[in-house]
Structure formats: structure tokens, C-alpha cells
N, C-alpha and C positions, 0 to 999 in steps of 0.2 A: 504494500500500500504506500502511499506519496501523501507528504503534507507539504502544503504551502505556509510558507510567511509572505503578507501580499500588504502592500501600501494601493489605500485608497486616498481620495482629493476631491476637492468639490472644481466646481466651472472655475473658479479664480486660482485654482492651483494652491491655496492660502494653507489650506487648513490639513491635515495629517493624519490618518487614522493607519495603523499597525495591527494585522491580526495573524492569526492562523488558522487552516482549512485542510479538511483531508479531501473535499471535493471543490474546487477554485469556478469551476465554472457555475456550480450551483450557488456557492457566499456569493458571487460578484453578480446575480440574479436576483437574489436577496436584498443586497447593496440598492443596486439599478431600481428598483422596482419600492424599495422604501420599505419592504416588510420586516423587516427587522427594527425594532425601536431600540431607541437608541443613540448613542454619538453620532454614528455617522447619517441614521436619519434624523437628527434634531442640526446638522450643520451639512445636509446634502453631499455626502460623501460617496457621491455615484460614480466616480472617474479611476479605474483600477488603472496605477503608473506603473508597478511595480512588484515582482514574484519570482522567489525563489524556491525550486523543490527539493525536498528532503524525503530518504526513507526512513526516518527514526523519528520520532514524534518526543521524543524528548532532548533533539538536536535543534527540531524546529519552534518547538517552544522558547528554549536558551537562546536563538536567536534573535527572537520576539523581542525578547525580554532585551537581550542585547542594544538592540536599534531602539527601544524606546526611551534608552539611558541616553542612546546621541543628541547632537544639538540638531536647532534644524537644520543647520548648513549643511550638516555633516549627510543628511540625511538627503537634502536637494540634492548634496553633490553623487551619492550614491546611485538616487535616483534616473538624474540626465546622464550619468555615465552610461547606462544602459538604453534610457529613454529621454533621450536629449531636447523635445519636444516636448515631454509630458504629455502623449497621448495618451488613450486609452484604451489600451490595451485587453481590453473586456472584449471587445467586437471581434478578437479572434482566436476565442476559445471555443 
């Protein structure tokens, strides 16, 4: 099995949300669609920038955990390093 650590964002790119998922296409569905309450629907966090896959679930956790100790720079920069635009990466899962 596969877990994701995935960074979501709203339209202005502003705001940061950090989770983890053993299925990415069904949380980034959840996200999109607002059913889940919560941070990322109380601050529209529908724009997945950002996912890395793990097969240990307590690799992907410590990860999590990891990235949410960063600043945001640390965290933008991560981000465009891979996704240099900050699309959304949702639309092709």
C-alpha cells in the first residue's frame, strides 16, 4: 500500500495545508468538492501543489510532521522546486 504526504492551497496560493492519505486521488476529491470540514474547507484549500509517496505509513507520517515544523519559505521553496507554477496538480490523478 502507498501513503501520500500532499500540500494543498487555496486560489491565492497564500495559505498551506499539510496532510497525509493512503488514497491521494480520493482526499484531493474531498478537498475539491469541500466535504470534509475543516481547515482546508473553512480557508478553501482546493489546489493540490504538492505529493510525495511512501510505503510505510509511519515514514509518511514523520514526514508530515517534518514539513509542518518548516517555515513557509522553506516550504514554497520545496514546493516550486517541483511545481514551479503552483498548479494543481489534482487534475491529473
Amino acid at each position: 500500500m502507498s501513503y501520500w504526504v500532499y500540500i494543498m492551497t487555496n486560489a491565492y496560493k497564500y495559505v498551506l495545508y499539510i496532510g497525509v492519505t493512503n488514497d491521494l486521488a480520493r482526499r484531493y476529491q474531498e478537498h475539491k468538492n469541500g466535504s470534509l470540514e475543516g481547515f482546508t474547507k473553512k480557508y478553501n484549500c482546493h489546489y493540490l501543489v504538492y505529493y510525495e509517496e511512501y510505503q510505510m505509513i509511519n515514514d509518511a507520517l514523520a514526514r508530515e510532521k517534518q514539513l509542518k515544523k518548516w517555515s513557509r519559505e522553506k516550504k514554497y521553496a520545496l514546493i516550486r522546486r517541483l511545481n514551479p507554477n503552483m498548479e494543481d496538480l489534482g487534475v491529473y490523478l
